[in-house]
C-alpha positions in Angstrom: 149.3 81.6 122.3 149.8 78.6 124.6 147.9 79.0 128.3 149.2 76.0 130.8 147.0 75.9 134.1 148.7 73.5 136.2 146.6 71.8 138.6 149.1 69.4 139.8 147.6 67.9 143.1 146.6 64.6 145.1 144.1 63.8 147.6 144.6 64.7 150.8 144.8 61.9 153.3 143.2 62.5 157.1 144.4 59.9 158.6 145.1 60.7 161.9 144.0 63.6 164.4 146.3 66.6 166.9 145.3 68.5 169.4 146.6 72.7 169.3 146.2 75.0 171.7 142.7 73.5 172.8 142.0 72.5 169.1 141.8 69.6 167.3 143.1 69.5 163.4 142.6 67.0 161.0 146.8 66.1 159.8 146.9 66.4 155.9 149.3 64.0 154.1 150.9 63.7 150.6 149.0 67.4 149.8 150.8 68.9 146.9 148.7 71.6 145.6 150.1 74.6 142.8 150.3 78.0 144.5 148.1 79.5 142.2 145.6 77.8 144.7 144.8 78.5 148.1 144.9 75.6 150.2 141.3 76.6 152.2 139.8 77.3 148.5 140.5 74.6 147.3 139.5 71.9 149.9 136.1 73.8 150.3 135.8 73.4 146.2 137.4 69.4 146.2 134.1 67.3 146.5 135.7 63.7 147.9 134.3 60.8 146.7 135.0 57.1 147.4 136.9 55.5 145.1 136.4 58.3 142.4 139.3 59.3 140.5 139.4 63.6 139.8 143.0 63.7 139.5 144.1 66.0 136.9 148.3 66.1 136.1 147.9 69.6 133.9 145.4 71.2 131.6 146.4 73.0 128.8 144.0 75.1 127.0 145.8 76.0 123.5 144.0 79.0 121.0 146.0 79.1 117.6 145.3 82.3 116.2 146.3 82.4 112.1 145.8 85.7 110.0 144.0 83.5 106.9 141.9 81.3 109.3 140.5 82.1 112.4 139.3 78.9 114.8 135.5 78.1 115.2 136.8 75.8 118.7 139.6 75.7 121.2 141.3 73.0 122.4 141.8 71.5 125.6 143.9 68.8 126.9 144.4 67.1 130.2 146.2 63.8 131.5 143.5 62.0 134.2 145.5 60.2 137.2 143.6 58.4 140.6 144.2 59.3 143.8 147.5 57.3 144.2 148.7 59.2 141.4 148.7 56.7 138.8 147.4 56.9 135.5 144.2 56.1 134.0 145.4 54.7 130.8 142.9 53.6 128.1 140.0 54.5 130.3 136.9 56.3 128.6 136.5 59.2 131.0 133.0 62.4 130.3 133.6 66.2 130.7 131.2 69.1 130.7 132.4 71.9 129.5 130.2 75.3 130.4 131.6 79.0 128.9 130.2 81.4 131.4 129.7 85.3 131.1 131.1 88.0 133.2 132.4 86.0 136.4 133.2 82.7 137.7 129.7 82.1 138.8 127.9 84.1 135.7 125.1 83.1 133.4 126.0 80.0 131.7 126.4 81.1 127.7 127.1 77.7 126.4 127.3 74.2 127.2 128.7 70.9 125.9 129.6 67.4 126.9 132.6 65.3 125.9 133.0 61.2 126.2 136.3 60.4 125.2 139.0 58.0 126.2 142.4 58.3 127.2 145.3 57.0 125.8 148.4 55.2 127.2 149.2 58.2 128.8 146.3 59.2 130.6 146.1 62.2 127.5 142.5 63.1 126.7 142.1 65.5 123.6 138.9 67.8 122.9 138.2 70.9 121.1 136.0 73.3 122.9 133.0 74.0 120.5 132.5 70.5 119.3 131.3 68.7 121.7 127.3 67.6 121.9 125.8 71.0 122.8 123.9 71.0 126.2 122.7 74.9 125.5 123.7 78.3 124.0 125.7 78.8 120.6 129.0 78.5 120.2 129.0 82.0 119.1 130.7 85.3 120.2 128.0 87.3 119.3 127.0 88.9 122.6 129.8 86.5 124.7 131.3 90.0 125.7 135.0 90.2 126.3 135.2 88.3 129.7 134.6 84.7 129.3 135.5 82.0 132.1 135.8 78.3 131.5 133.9 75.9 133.9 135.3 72.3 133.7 133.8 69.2 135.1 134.7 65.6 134.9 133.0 62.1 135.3 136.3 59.6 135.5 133.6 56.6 135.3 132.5 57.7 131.7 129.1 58.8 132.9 127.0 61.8 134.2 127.8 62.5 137.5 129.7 65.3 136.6 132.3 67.0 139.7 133.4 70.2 139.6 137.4 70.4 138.5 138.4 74.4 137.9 136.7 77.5 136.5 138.8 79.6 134.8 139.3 83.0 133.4 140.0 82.9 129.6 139.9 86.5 127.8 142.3 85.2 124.8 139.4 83.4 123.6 137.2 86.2 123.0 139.7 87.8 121.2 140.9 85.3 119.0 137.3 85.1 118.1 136.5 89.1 117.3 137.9 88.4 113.9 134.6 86.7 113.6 132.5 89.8 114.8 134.3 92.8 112.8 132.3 95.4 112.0 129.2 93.0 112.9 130.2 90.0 111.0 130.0 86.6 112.6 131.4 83.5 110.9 129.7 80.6 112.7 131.6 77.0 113.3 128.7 75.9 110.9 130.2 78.2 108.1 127.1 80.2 108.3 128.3 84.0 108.2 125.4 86.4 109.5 125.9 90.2 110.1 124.4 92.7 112.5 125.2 96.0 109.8 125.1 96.9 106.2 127.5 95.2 103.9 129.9 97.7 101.7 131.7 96.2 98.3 134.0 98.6 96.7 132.3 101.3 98.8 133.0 102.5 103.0 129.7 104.3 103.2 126.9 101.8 101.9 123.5 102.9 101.5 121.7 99.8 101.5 121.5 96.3 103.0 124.4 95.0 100.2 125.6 97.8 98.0 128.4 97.2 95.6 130.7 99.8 94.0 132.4 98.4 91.2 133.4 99.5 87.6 131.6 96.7 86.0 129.2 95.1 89.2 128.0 92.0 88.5 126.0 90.1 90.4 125.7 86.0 89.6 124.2 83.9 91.1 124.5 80.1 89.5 123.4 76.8 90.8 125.8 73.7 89.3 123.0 70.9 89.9 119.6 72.6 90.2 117.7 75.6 90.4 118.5 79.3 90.5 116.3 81.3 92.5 115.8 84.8 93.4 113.4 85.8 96.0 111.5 88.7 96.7 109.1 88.6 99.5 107.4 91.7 100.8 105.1 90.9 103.6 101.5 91.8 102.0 100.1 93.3 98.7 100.3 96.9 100.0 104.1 96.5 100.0 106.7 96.4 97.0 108.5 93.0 95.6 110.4 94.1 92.6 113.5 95.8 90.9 114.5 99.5 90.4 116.3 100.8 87.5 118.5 102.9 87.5 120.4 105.8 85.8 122.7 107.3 87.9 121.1 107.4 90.4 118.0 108.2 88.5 115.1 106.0 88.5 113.6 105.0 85.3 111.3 101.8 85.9 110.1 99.2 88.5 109.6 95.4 87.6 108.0 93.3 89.7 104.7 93.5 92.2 103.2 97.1 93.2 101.1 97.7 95.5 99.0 94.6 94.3 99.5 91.5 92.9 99.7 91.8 89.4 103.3 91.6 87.9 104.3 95.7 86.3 107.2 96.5 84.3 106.3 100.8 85.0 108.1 103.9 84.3 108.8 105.9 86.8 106.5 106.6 90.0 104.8 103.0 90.7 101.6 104.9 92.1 101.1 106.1 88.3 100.4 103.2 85.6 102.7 103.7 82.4 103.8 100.4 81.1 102.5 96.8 81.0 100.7 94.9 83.5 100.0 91.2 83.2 97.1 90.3 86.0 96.7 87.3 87.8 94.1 86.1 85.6 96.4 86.3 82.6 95.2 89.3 80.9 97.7 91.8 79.5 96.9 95.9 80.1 98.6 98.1 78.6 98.7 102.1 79.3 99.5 102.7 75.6 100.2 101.9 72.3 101.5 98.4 71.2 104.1 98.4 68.5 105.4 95.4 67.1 108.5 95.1 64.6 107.5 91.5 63.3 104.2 89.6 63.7 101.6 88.6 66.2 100.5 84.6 66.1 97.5 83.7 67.8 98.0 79.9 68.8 94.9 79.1 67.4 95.5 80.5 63.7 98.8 78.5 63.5 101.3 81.4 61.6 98.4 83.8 60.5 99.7 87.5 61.3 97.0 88.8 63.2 98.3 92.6 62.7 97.9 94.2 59.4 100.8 94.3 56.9 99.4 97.6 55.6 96.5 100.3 55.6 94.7 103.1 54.5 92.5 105.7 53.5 92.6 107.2 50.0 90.4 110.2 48.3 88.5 109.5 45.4 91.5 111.8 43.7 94.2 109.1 44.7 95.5 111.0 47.9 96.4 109.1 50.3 95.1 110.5 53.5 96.1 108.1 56.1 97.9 104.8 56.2 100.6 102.8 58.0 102.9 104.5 56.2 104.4 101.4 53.8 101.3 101.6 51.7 101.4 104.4 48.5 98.4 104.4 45.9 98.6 106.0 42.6 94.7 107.0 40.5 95.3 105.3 37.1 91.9 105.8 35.9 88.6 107.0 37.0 87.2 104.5 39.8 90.7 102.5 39.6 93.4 102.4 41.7 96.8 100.8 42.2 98.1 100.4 45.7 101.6 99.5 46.3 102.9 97.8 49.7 106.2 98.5 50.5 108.3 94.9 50.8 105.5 92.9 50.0 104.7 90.5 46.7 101.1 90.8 47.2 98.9 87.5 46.1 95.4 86.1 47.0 96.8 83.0 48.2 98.6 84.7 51.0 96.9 87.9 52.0 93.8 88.4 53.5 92.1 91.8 52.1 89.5 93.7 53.4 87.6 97.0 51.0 85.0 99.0 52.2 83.6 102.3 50.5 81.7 104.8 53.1 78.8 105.1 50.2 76.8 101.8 50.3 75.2 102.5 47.0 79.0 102.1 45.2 80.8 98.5 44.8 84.3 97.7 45.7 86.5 94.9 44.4 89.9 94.6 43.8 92.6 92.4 41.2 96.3 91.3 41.5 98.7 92.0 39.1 102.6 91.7 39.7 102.7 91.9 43.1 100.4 95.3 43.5 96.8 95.7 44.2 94.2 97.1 41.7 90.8 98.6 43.2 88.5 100.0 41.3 84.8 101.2 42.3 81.7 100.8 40.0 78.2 102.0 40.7 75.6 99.3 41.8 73.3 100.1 39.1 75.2 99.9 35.5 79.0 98.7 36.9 80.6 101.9 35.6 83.7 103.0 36.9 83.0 105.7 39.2 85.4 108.2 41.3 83.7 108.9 44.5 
């Protein structure tokens, strides 16, 4: 859509006075104003100046509205003439440009300045929105649907800014509410910001962001440095961490609860069940530990530090508790074979600790093919006891 405000108008000239009916009148000349503006409006709004040049051929305020791009500015054109009509070619000429709310003398909203120059043709080009901001945001968010345009001009390139036309503009609005749908604002930064919750794959969102998707995935990747996720809660009572899911049902929390040591809890975060690393570096753990492979402590290089096997056996051979890899069979009285399952037992590679609950018995043990042989001897004679 193409708006032309034609403003098409010279000086007028007083250059000589009349008397009417017992009045005198100052005799315009060469006044040739548009009828879209009355002639006692407009001499009341025209500030005269000596020698300054606010002669303005046409303005043409142009808003391009494209379904795949909407504009972040406007554009505005105008070709600057003097009072005699000619044109002020090549000249570098300042506008202010002011977006008001509501009326032609509402609160200013917005503010910018332009210092441009013409070209052969007196043409000046500038796009509304990028201009060096005086005040405001160029932002429709809270503009409202009636917006007027308050142009000023300084033909001498400076500051001294006079008034040329305010106008009413409601096209701009509109061509911007693309921007605002459903709360979203796309800023002439490139900065998008929204007012509501934000609904992927779903028209009823539950959260902040909440995506409905068959397979939702959520990536976030950084090409040239770091990837970072953050959640900040605003003091240790609060909550910074993730919920997992089920369908809907929740199964654990990861992160900080309720204090400042780092969970990974099943269910209700108010109840301890999991693993909690402190601050200090300690490790709790509401349970049992199990471990598939080994535990290293960094200052025993690649000792195990969790026993390959264990046990309690009868002095009959029974086996009454163990870690369940381990089976013993009584080959003679006071001697014993035990067995690990998957294991080539040796001395040079196994660290084995025996202890009989009678202190008045001895304990020892042998290797032979892999296997373990105990046997158990009294203290006085070395006999081979069962005890």
């Amino acid at each position: 859509m193409v708006f032309f405000f034609p403003i098409s108008f010279r000086y007028p000239s007083f250059h000589k006075k009349k008397k009417r009916n017992g009045k005198i009148e100052l005799i315009k000349k060469n006044v040739n104003i548009a009828a879209n503006y009355k002639k006692g409006n407009f001499l009341y709004k025209l500030k005269i100046m000596k020698k300054v040049y606010l002669l303005i051929l046409f303005i043409a305020a142009t808003f391009t509205t494209v379904f795949s791009q909407v504009p972040s500015t406007f554009n505005y054109q105008a070709v600057v003439r003097d009072a005699s009509g000619g044109i002020l070619a090549n000249k570098t000429v300042s506008f202010r440009i002011s977006l008001l709310q509501g009326s032609e003398t509402g609160t200013v909203i917005y503010s910018e300045t332009h210092s441009l120059s013409t070209n052969d043709y007196g043409l000046v080009n500038l796009k509304i929105g990028e201009g060096t901001k005086i005040s405001g945001d160029f932002s429709p968010v809270g503009w409202g649907d009636v917006i007027f345009t308050k142009v000023e001009i300084d033909p001498a390139g400076g500051s001294s800014y006079s008034h040329l036309a305010t106008t009413k503009l409601s096209s701009v609005p509109y061509a911007f509410k693309a921007q605002t749908v459903e709360g979203l604002n796309v800023k002439p930064t490139g900065d998008i910001t929204m007012s509501s919750k934000l609904g992927i794959g779903t028209t009823s969102p539950m959260f902040d962001v909440d995506i409905l998707s068959h397979l939702a995935v959520l990536r976030l990747k950084a090409d040239n440095s770091n990837a970072v996720v953050i959640l900040d809660r605003k003091n240790s009572s609060k909550f910074a961490c993730l919920m997992h899911e089920t369908n809907g049902i929740l199964k654990f929390y990861t992160g900080l609860l309720t204090d400042d040591d780092y969970r990974i809890n099943f269910g209700a975060p108010n109840t301890f069940i999991g693993l909690k690393v402190k601050t200090t570096g300690d490790v709790d753990m509401s349970n049992d530990l199990k471990v598939a492979g080994e535990v290293h402590s960094k200052n025993t290089g690649n000792a195990n530090m969790i026993a390959y096997a264990y046990g309690f056996v009868s002095s009959n051979g029974t086996l009454k508790a163990s870690s369940g890899n381990v089976s013993v069979v009584r080959s003679a009285s006071g001697k014993y074979t035990v067995t690990i399952t998957g294991e080539t037992y040796s001395n040079d590679n196994y660290v084995t600790v025996l202890s009989h609950q009678n202190s008045t018995y001895s304990i020892g043990y042998t290797t032979v093919s892999g296997k373990i042989n105990v046997y158990i001897t009294k203290n006085s004679d070395d006999t081979y006891v069962d005890t």
